[in-house]
DSSP file (Angstrom, degrees, kcal/mol; ACC not computed):
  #  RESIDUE AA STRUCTURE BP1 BP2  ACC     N-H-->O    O-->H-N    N-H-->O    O-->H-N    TCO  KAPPA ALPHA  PHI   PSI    X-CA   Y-CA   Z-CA
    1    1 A X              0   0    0      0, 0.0     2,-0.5     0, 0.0     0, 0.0   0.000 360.0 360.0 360.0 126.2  -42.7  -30.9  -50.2
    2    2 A X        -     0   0    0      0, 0.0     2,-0.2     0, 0.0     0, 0.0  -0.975 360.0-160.2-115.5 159.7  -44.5  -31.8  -46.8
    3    3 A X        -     0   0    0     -2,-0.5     2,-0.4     2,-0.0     0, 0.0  -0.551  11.2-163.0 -88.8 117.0  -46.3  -28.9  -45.0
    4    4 A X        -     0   0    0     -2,-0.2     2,-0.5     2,-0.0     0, 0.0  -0.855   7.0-160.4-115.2 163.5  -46.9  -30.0  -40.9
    5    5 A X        -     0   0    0     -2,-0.4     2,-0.5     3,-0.0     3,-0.1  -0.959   6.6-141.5-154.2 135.0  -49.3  -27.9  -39.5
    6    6 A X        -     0   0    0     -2,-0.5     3,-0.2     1,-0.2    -2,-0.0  -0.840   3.7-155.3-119.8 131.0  -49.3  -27.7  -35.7
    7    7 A X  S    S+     0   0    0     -2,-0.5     2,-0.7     1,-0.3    -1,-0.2   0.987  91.7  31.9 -63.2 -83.4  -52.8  -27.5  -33.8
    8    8 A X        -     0   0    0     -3,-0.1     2,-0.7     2,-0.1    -1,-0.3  -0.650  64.6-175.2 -95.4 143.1  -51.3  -26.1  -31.2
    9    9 A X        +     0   0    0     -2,-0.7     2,-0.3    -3,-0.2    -3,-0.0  -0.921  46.1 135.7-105.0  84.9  -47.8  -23.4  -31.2
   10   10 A X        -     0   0    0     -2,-0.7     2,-0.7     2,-0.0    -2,-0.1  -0.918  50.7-138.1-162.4 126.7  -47.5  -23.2  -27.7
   11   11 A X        -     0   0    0     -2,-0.3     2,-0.2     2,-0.0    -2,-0.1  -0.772  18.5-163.2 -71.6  93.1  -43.9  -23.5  -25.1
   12   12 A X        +     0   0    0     -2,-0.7     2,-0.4     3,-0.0    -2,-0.0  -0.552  12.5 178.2 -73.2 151.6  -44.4  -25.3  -22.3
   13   13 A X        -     0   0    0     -2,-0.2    -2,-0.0     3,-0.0     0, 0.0  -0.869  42.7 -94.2-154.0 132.1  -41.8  -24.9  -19.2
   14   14 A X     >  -     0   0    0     -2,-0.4     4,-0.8     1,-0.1     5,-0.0   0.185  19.7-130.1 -11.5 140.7  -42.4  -26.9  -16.0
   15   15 A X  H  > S+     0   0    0      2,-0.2     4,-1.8     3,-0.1    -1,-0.1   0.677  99.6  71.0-110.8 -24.2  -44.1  -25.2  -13.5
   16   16 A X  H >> S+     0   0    0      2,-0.2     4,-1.8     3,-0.1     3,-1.4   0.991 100.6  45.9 -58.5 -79.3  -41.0  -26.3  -10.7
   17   17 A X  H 3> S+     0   0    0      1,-0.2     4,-5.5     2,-0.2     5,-0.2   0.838 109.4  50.6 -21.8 -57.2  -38.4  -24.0  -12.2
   18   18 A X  H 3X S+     0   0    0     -4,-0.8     4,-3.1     1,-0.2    -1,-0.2   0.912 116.2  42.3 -56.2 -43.8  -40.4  -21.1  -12.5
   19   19 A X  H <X S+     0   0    0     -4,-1.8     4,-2.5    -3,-1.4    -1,-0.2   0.874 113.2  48.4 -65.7 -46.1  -41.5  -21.5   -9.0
   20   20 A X  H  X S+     0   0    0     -4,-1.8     4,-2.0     2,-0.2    -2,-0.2   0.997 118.6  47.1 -61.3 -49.4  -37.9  -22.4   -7.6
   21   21 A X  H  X S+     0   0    0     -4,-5.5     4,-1.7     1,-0.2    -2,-0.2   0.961 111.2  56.2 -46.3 -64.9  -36.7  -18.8  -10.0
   22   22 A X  H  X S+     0   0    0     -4,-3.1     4,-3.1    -5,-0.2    -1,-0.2   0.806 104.3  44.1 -21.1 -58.7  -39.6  -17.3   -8.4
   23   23 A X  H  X S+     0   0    0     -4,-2.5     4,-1.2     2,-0.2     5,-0.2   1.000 107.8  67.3 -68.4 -63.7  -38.6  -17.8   -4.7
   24   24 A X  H  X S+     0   0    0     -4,-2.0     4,-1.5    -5,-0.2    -1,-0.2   0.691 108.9  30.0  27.4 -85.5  -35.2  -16.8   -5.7
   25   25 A X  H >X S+     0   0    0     -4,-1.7     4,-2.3     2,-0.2     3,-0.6   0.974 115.7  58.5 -72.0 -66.0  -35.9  -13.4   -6.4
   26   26 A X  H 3X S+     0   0    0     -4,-3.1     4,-1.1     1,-0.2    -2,-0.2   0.554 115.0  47.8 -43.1 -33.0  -38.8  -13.4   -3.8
   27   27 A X  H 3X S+     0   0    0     -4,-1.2     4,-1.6     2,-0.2    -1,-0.2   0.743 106.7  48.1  69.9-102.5  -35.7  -14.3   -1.5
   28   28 A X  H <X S+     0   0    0     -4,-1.5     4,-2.3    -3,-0.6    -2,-0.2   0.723 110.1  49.5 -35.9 -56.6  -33.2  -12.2   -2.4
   29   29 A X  H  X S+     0   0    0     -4,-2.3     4,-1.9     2,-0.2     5,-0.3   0.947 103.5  60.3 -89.9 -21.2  -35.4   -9.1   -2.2
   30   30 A X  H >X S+     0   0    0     -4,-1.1     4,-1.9     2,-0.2     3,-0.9   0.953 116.7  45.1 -16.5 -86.1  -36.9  -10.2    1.8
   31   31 A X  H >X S+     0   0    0     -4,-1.6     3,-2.2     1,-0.3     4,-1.4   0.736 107.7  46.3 -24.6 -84.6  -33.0   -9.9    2.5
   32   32 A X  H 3X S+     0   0    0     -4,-2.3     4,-1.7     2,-0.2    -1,-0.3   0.862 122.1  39.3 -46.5 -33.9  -31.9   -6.9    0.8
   33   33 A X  H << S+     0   0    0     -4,-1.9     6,-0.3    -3,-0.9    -1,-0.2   0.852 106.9  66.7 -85.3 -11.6  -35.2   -4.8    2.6
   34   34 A X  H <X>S+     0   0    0     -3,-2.2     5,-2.4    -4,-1.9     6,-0.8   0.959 112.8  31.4 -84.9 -24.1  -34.5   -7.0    5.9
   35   35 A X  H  <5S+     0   0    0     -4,-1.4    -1,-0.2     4,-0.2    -2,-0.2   0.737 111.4  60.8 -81.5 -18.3  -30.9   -4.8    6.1
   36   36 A X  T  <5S+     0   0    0     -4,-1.7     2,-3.9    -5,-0.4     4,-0.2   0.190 112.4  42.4 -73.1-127.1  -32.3   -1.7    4.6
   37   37 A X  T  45S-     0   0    0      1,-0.3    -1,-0.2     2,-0.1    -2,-0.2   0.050 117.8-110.9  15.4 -31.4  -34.5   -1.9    7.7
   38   38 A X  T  <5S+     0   0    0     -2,-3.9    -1,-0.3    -4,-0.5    -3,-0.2   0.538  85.0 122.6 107.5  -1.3  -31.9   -2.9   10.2
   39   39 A X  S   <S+     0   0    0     -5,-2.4     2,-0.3    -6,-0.3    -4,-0.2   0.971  82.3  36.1 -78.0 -40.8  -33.1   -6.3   10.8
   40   40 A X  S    S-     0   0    0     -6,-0.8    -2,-0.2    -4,-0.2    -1,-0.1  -0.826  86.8-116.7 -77.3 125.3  -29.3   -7.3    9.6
   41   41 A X        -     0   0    0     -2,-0.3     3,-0.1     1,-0.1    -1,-0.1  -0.147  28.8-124.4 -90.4-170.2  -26.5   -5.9   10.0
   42   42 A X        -     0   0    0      1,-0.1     2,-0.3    -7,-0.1    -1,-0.1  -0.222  48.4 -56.2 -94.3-159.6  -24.7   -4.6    7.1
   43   43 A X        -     0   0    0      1,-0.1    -1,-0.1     0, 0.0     0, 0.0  -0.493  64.5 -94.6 -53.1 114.5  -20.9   -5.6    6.0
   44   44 A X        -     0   0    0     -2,-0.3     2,-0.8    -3,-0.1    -1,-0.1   0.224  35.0-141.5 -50.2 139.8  -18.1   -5.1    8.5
   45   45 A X     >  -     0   0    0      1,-0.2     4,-3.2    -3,-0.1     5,-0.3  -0.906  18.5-128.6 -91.6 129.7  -16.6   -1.6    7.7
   46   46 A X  H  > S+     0   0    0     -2,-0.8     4,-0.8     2,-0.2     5,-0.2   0.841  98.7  45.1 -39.2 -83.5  -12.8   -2.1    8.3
   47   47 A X  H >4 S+     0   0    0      1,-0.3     3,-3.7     2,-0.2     4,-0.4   0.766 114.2  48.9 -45.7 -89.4  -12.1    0.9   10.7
   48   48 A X  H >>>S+     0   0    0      1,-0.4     4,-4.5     2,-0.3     3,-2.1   0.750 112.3  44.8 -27.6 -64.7  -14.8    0.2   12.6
   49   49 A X  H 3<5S+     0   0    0     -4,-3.2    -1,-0.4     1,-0.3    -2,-0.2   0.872 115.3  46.9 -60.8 -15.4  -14.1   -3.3   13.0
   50   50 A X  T <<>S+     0   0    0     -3,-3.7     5,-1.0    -4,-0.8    -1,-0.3   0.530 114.2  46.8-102.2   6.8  -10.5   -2.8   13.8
   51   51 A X  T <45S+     0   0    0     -3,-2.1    -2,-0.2    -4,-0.4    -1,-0.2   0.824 112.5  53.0-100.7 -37.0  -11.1    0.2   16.5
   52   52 A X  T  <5S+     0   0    0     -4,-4.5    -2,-0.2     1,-0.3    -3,-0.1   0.770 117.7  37.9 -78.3 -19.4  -14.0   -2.1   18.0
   53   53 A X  T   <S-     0   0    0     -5,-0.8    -1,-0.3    -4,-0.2    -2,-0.2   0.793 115.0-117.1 -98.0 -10.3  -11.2   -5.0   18.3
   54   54 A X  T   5 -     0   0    0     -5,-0.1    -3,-0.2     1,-0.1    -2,-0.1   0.751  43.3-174.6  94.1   7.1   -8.3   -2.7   19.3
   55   55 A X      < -     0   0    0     -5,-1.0     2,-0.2    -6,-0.2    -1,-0.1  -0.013  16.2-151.9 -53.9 142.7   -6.0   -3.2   16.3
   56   56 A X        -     0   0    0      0, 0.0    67,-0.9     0, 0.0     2,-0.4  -0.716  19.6-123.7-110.1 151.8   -2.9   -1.7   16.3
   57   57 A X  E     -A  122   0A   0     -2,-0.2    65,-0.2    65,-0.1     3,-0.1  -0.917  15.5-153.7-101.3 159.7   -1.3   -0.8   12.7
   58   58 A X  E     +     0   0A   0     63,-0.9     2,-0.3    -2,-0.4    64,-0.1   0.600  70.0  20.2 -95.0 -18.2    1.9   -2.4   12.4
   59   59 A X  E     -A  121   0A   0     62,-0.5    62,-3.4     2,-0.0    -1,-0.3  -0.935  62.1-168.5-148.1 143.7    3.4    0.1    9.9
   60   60 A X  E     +A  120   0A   0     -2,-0.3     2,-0.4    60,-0.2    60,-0.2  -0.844  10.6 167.2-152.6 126.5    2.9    3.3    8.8
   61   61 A X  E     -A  119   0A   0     58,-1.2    58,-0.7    -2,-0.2    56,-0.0  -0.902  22.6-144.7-118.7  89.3    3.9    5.6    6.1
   62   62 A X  E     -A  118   0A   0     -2,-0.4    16,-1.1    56,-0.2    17,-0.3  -0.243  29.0-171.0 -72.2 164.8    2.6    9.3    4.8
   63   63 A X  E     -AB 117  77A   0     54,-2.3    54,-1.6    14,-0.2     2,-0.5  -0.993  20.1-156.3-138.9 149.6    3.0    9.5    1.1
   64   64 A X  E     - B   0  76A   0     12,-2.9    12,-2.0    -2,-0.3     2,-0.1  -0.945  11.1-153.1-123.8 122.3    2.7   12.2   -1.0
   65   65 A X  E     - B   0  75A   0     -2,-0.5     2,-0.3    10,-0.2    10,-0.2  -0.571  14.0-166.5-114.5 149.5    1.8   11.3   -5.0
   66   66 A X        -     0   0    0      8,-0.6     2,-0.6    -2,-0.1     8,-0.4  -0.966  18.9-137.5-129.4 155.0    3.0   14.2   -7.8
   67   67 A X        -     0   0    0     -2,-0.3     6,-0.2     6,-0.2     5,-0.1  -0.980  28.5-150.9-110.1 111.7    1.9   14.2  -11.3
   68   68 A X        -     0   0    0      4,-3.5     3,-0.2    -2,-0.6     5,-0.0   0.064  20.8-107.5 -62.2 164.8    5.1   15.0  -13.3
   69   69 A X  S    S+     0   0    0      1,-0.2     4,-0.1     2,-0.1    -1,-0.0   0.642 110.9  54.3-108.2  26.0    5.0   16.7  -16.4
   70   70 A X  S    S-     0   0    0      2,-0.1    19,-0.2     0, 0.0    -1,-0.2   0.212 124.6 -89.9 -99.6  -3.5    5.7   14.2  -18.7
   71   71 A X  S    S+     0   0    0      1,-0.3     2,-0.4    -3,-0.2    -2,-0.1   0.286  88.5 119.6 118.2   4.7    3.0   12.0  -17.5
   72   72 A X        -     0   0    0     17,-0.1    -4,-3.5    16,-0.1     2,-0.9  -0.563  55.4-136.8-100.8 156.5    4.9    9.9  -14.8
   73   73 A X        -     0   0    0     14,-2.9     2,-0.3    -2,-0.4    -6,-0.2  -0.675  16.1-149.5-112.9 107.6    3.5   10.0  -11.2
   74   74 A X        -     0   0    0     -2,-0.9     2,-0.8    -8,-0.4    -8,-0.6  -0.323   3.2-155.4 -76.4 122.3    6.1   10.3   -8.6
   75   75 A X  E     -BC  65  85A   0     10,-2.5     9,-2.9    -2,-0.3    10,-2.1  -0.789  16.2-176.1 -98.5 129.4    5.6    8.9   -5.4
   76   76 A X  E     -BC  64  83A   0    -12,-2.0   -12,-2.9    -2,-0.8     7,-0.2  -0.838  38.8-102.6-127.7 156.8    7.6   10.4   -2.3
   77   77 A X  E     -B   63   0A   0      5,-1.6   -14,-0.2    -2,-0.3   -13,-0.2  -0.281  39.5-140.6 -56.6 147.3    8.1    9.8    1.7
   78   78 A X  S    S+     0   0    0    -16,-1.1    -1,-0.1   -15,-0.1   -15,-0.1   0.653  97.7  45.7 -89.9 -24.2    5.6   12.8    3.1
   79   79 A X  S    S+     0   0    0    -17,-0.3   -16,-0.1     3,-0.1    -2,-0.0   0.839 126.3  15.3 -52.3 -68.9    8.1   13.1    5.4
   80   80 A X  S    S-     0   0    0      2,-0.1    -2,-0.1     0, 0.0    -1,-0.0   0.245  96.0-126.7-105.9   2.6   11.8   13.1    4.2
   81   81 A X        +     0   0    0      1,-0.2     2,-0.5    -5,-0.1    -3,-0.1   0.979  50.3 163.3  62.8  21.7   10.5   13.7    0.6
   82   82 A X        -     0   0    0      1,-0.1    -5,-1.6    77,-0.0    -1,-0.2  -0.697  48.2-110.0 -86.9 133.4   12.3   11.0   -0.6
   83   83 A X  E     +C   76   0A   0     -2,-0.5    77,-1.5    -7,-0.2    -7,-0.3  -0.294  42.3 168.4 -62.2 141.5   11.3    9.5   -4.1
   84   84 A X  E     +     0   0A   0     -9,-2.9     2,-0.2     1,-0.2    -8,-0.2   0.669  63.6  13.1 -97.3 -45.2    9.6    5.8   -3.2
   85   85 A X  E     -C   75   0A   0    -10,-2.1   -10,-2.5    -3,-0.2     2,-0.4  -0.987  48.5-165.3-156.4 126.2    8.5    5.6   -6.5
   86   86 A X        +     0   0    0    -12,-0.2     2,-0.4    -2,-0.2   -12,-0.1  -0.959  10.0 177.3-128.8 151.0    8.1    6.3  -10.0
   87   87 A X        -     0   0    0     -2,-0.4   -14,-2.9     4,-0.1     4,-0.1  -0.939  16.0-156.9-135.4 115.7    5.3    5.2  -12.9
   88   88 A X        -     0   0    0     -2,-0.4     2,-0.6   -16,-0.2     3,-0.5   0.069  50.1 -54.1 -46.2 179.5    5.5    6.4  -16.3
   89   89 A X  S    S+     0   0    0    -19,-0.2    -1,-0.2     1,-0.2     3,-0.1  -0.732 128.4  19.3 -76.9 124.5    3.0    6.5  -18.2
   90   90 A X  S    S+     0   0    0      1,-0.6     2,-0.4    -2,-0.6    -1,-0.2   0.743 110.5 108.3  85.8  62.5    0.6    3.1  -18.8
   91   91 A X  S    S+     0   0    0     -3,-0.5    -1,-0.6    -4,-0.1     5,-0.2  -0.937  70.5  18.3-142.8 132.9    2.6    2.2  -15.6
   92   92 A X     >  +     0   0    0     -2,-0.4     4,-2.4    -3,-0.1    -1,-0.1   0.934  67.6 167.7  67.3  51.5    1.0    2.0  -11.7
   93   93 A X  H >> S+     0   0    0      2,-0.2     3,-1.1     3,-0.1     4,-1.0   0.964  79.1  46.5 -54.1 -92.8   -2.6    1.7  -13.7
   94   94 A X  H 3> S+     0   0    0      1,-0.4     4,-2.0     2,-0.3     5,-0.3   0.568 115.6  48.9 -36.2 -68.0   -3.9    0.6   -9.5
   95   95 A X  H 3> S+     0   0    0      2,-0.2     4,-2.1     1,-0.2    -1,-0.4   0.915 107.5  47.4 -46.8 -76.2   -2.0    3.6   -8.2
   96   96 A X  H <X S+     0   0    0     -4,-2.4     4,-3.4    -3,-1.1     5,-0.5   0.866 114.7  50.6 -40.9 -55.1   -3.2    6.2  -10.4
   97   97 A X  H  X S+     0   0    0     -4,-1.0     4,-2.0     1,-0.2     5,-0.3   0.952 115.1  42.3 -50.2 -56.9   -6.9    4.9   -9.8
   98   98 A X  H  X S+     0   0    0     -4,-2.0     4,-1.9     1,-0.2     5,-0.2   0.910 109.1  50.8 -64.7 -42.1   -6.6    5.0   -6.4
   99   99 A X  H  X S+     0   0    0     -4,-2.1     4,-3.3    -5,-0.3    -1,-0.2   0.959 112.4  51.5 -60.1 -50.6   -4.8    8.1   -5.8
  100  100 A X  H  X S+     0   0    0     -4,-3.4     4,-3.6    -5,-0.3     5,-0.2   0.964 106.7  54.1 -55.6 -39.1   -7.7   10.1   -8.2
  101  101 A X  H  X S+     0   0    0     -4,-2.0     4,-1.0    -5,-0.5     5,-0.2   0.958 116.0  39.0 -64.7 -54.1  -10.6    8.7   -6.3
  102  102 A X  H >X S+     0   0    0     -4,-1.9     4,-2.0    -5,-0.3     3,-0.6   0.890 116.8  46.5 -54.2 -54.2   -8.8   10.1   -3.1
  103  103 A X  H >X S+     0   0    0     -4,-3.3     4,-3.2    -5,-0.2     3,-0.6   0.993 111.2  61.6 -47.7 -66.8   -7.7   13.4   -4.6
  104  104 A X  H 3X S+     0   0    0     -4,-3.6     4,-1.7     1,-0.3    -2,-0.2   0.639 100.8  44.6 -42.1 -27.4  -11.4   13.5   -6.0
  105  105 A X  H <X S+     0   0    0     -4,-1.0     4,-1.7    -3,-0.6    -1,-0.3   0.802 115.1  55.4 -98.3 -44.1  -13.4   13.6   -2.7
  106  106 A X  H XX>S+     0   0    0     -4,-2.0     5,-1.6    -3,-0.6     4,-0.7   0.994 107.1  47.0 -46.4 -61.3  -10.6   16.4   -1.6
  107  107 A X  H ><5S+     0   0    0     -4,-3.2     3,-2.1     1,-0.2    -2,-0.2   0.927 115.0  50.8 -41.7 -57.4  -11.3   18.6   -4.8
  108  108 A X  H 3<5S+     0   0    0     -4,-1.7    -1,-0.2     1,-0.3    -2,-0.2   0.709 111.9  40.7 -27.9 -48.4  -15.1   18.1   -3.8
  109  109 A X  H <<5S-     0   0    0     -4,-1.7    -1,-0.3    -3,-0.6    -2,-0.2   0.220 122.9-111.7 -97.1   5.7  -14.8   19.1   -0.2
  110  110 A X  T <<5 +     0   0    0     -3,-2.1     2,-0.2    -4,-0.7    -3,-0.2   0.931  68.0 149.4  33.5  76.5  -12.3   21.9   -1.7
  111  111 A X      < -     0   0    0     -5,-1.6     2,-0.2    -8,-0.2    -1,-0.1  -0.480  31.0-151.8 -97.2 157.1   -9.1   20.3    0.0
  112  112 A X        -     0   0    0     -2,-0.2     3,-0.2     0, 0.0    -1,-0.1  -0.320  35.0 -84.3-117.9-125.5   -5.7   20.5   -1.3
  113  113 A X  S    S+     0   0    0     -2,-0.2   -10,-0.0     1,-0.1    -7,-0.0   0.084  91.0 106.9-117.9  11.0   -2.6   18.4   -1.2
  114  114 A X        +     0   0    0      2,-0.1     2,-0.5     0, 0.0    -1,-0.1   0.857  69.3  63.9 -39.9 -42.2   -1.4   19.9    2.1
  115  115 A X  S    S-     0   0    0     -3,-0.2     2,-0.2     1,-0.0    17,-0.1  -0.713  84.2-136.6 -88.7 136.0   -2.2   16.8    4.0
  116  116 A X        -     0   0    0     -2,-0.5    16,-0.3   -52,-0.1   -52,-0.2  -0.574  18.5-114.2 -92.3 163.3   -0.3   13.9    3.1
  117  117 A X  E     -A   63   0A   0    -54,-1.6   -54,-2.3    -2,-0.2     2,-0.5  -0.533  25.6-141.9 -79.4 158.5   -1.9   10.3    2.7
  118  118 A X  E     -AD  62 130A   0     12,-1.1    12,-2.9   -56,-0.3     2,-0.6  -0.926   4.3-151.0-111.7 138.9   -1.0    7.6    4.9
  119  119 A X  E     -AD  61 129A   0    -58,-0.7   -58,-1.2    -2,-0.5     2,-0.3  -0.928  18.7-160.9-103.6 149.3   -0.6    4.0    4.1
  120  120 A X  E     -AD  60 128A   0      8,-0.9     8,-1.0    -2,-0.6     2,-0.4  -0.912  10.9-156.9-121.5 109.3   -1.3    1.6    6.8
  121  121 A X  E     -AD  59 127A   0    -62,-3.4   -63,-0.9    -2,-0.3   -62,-0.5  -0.814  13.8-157.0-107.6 165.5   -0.3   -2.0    7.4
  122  122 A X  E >   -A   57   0A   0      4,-1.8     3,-1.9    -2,-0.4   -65,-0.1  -0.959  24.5-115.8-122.9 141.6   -2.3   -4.1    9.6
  123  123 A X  T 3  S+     0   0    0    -67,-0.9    -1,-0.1    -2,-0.5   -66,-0.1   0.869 116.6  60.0 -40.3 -33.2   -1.3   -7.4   11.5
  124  124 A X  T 3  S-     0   0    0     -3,-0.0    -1,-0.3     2,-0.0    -3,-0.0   0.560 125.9-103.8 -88.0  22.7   -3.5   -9.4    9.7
  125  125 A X  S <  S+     0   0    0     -3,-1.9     2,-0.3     1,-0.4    -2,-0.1   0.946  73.6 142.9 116.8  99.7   -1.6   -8.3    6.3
  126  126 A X        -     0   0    0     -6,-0.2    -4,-1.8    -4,-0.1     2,-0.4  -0.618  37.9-151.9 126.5 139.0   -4.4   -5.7    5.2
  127  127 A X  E     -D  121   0A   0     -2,-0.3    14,-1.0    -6,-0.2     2,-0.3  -0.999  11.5-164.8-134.3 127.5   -2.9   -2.5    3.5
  128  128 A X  E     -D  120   0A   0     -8,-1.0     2,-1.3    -2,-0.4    -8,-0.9  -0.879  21.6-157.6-128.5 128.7   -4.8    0.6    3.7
  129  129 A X  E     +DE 119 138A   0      9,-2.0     2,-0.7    -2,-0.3     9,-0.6  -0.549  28.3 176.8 -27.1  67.2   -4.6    4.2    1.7
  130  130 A X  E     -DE 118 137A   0    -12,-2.9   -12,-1.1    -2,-1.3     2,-0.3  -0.704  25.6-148.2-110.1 107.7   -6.3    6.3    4.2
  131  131 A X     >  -     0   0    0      5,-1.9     4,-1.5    -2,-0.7   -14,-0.1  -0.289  11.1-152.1 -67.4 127.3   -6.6   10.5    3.3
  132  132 A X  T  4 S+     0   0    0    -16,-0.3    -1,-0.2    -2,-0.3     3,-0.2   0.944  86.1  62.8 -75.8 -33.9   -6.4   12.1    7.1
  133  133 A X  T  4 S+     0   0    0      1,-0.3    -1,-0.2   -17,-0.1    -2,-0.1   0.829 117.2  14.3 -79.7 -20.1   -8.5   15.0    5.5
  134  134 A X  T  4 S-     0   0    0      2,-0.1     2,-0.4     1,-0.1    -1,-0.3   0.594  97.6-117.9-123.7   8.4  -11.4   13.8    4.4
  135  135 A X     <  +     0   0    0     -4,-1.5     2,-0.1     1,-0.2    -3,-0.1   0.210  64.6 145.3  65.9 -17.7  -11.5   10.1    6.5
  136  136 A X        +     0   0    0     -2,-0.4    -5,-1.9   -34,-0.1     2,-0.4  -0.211  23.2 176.9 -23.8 106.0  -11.6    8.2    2.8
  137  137 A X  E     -E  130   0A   0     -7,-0.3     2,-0.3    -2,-0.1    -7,-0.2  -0.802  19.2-152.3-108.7 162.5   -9.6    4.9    3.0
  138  138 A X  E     -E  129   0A   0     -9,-0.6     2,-2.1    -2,-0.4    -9,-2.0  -0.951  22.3-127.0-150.1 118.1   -9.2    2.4    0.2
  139  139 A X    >   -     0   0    0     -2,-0.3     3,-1.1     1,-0.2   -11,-0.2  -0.354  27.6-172.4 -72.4  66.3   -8.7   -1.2    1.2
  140  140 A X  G >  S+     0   0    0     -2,-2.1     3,-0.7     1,-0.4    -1,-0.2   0.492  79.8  56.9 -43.7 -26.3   -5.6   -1.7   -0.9
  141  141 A X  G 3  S+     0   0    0    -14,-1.0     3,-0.5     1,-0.2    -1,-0.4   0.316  91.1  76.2 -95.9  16.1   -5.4   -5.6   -0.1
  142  142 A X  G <  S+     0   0    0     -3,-1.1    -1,-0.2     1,-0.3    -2,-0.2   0.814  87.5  62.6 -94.4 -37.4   -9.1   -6.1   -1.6
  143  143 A X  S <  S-     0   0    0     -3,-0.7     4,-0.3     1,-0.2    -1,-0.3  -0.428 113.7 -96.2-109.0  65.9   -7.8   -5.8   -5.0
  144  144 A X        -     0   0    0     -3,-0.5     4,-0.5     2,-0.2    -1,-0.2  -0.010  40.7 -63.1 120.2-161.7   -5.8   -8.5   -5.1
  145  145 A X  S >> S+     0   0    0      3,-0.2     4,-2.8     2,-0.1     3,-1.2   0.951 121.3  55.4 -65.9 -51.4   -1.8   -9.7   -4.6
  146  146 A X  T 34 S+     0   0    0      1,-0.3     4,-0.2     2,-0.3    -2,-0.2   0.881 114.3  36.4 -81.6 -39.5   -0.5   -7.8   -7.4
  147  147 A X  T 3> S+     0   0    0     -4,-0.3     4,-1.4     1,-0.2     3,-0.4   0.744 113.1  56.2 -56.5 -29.5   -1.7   -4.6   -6.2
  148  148 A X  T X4 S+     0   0    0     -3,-1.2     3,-0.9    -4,-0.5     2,-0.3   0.954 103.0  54.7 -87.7 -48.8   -1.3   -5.1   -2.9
  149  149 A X  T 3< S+     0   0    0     -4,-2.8    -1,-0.2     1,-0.3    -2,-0.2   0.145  96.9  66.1 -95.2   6.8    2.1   -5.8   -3.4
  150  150 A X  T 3> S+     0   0    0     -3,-0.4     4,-1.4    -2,-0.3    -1,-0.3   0.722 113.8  36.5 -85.0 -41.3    2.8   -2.2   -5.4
  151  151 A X  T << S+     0   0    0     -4,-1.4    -1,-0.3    -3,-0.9    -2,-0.2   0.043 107.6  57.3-107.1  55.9    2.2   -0.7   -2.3
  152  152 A X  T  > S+     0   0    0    -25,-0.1     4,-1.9     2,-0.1    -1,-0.2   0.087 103.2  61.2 -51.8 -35.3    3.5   -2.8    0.2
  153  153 A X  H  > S+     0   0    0      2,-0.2     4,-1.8     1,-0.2    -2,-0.2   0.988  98.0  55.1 -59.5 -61.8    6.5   -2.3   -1.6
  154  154 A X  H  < S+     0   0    0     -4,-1.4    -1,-0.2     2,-0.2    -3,-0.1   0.794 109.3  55.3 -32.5 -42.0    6.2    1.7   -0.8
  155  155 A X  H  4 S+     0   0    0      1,-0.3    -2,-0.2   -96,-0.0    -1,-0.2   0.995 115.0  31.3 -80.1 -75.7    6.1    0.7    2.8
  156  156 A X  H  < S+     0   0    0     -4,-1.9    -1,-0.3     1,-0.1     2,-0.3   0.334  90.7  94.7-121.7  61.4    8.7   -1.0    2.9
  157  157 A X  S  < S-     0   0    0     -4,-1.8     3,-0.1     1,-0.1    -1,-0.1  -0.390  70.3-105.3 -90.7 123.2   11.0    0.0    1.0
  158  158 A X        -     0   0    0     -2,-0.3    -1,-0.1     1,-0.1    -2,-0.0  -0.443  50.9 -83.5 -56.0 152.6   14.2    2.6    1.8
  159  159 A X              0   0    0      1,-0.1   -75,-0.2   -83,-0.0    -1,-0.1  -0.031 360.0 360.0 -72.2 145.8   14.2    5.9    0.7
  160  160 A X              0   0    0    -77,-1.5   -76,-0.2    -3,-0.1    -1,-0.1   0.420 360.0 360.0-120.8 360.0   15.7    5.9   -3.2
């Protein structure tokens, strides 16, 4: 059997990496405190940006979401009350989420379903959720084609 015995046990790592990692980080947080501070501004906020350009929406639709009791969640025109939509359950996953988060900040602000939501299309194809009571929007086109394309559907789609 041989036995090695090592003088020294000791990891070296190049002293460039560490420095390049270093700056990195060093980097990174400059940035993030130069917008906490205002030296930057932050991320366009949608509304904002589209009131400051003048955007017109090109369609728009209230809708009013029900939770059945059997688990499906109906979606209807806020208007004529016409079904749009229906998702059983493990159905309209993207729907359901979005619709709680909205509902949730009503329950909070102790809101109820009086007001209906609007969806919003935009000229540059941009879909938005927006709850008229509490000013909450959700940028529907953010999460992806297939989502976008649930509620786009809603929009325009005829009364069923």
């Amino acid at each position: 059997m041989i036995v090695r015995e090592y003088e020294k046990d000791e990891v070296t790592v190049h002293k460039v990496p560490l420095l390049l990692m270093g700056g990195i980080v060093a980097i990174s947080l400059a940035l993030t405190a130069s917008v906490s501070f205002g030296l930057f501004e932050r991320s366009a906020i949608p509304e904002k940006a589209r009131a400051e350009a003048g955007t017109r929406p090109e369609a728009q639709r209230p809708l009013r979401f029900f939770d059945e009791p059997d688990g499906t969640v109906r979606v209807e025109d806020g208007a004529s009350k016409a079904v749009l939509a229906r998702f059983g359950p493990g159905e309209g996953g993207f729907v359901r989420a979005s619709v709680r988060a909205l509902v949730h900040q009503r329950r909070i602000r102790g809101l109820g379903p009086e007001v209906a939501f609007e969806l919003i299309s935009w000229p540059d194809g941009a879909l938005t959720l927006h709850d008229p009571a509490t000013g909450r929007s959700i940028e529907v086109a953010s999460f992806g084609p297939i989502n976008r394309a649930v509620f786009a559907n809603m929009l325009a789609q005829e009364a069923r």
